[in-house]
C-alpha positions in Angstrom: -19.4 10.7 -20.1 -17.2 10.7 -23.0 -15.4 14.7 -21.8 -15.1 13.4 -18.5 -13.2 10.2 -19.4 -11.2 12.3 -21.7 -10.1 15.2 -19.3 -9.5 12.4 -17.0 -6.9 10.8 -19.5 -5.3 14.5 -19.9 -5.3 14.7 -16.0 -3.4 11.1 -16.1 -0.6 12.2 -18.4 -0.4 15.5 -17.0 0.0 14.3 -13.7 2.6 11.5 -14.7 -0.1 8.7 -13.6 -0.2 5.8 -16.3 -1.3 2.0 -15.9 0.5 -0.4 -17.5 0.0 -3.1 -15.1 -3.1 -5.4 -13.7 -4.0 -3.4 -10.4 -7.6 -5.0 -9.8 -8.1 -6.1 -6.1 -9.0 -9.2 -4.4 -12.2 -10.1 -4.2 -13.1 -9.7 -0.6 -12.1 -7.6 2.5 -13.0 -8.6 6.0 -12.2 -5.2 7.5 -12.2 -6.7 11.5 -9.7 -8.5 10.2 -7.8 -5.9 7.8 -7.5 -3.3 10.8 -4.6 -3.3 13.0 -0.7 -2.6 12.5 1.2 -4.2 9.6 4.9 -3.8 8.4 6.0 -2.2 5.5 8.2 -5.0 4.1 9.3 -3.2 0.9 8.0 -0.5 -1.4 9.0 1.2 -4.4 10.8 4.8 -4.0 8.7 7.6 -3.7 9.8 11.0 -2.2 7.3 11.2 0.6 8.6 7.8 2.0 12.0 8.3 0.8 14.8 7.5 3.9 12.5 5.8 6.3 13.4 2.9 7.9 11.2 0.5 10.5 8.0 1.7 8.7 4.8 0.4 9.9 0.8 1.5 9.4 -2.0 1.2 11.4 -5.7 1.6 10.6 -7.7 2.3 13.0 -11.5 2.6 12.1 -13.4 5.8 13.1 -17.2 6.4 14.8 -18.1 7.9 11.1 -16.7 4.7 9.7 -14.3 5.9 7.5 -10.4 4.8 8.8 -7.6 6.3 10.7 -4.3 5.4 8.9 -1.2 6.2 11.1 2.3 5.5 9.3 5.3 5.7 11.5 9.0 5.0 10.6 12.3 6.1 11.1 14.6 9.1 9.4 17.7 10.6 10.4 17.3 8.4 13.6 14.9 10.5 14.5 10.8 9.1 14.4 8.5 10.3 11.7 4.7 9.8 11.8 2.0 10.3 8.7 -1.3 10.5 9.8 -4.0 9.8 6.8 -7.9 8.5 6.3 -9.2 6.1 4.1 -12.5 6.0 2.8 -14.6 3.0 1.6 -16.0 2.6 -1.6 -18.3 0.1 -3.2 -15.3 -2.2 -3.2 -14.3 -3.6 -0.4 -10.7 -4.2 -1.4 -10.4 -0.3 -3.0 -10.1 2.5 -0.8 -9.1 5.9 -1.4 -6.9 7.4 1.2 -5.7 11.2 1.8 -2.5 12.1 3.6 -2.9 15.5 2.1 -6.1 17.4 2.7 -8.7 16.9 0.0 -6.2 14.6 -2.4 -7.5 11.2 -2.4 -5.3 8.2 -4.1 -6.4 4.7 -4.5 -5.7 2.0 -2.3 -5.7 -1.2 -3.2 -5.5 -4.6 -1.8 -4.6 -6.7 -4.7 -2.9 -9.4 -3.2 -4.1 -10.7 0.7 -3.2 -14.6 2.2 -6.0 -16.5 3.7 -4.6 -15.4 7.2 -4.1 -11.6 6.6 -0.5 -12.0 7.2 0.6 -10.6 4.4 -0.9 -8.1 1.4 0.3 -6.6 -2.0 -0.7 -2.9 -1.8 -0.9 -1.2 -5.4 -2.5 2.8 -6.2 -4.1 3.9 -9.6 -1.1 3.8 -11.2 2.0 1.7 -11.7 4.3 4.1 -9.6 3.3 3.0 -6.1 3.6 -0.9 -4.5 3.8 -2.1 -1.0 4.0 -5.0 0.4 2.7 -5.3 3.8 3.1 -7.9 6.6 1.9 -8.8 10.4 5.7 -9.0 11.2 8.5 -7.4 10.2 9.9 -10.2 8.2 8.5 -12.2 5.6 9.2 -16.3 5.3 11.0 -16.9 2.0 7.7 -19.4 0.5 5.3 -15.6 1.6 8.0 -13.7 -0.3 8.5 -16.2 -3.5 4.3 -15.9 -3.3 4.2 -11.9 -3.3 7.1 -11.1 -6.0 5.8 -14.1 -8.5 2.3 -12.0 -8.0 3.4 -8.5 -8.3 5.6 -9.9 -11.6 2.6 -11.7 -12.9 0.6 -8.0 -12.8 3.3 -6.8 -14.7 5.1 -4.9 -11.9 8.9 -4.4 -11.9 10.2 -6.1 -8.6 13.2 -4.8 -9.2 12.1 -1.5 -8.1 11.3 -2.9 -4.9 13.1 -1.3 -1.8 13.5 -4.0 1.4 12.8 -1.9 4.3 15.1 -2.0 7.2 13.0 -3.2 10.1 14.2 -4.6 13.2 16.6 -7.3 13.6 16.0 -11.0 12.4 15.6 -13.2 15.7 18.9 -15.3 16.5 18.0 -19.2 15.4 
């Protein structure tokens, strides 16, 4: 046990992956409820994401039971579409997810509103945050809610890009 935690620390550094924030995930997941298409509100910068615009992901859950995760978004003015799967763990609220054959990251849902209207998506490090919403636009008391959680974890929302999604509605 003790090698494999160690070559696992090695693995970390070598592969840039460090945690200096709380990433643990809420304590429930009602998956019916999970599945569907959310928003990508904002994100930090990360070169497989990097110039799209209008992003949004579905999951989509499979006869095996594992999930379907289809991101789309825009580049160039031209669409874009990632197709993934997620796998459950013993967590409800921890998935790993693959976008790139057998390379599985972690998924978690750290931060999710009574309604599943919004989440606060973090990985196994402190590199990668989303946050994710039913529409493309968060109110400003959902927003204030998210940031003063991702802060309180320790993440810098500073990093934070706001996605361009479609227009606000006209008042």
């Amino acid at each position: 046990m003790k090698t494999t935690a160690f070559f696992t620390r090695i693995l970390g550094w070598l592969t840039g992956n460090r945690l200096t924030v709380d990433n643990s995930v809420v304590s429930g997941l009602d998956f019916d409820r999970f599945l569907g298409s959310w928003y990508e509100v904002a994100r930090f910068d990360h070169f497989f994401e990097r110039g799209l615009s209008h992003t949004k992901a579905r999951y989509v859950i499979r006869n095996d039971g594992d999930i379907d995760v289809i991101n789309t978004g825009i580049k160039d003015g031209k669409p874009k579409t990632a197709k993934g799967i997620a796998k459950l763990t013993d967590t409800p609220a921890l998935l790993r997810v693959s976008f790139f054959g057998p390379f599985y990251s972690d998924y978690r849902v750290m931060l999710l509103d009574a309604d599943y209207h919004y989440m606060l998506i973090g990985s196994g490090s402190d590199n990668y945050l989303w946050i994710l919403s039913r529409t493309p636009h968060l109110s400003e008391e959902a927003k204030t809610e998210i940031l003063s959680e991702a802060r309180r974890r320790g993440y810098d929302t500073d990093k934070l890009i706001w996605v361009k999604q479609m227009p606000m509605p006209s008042r």
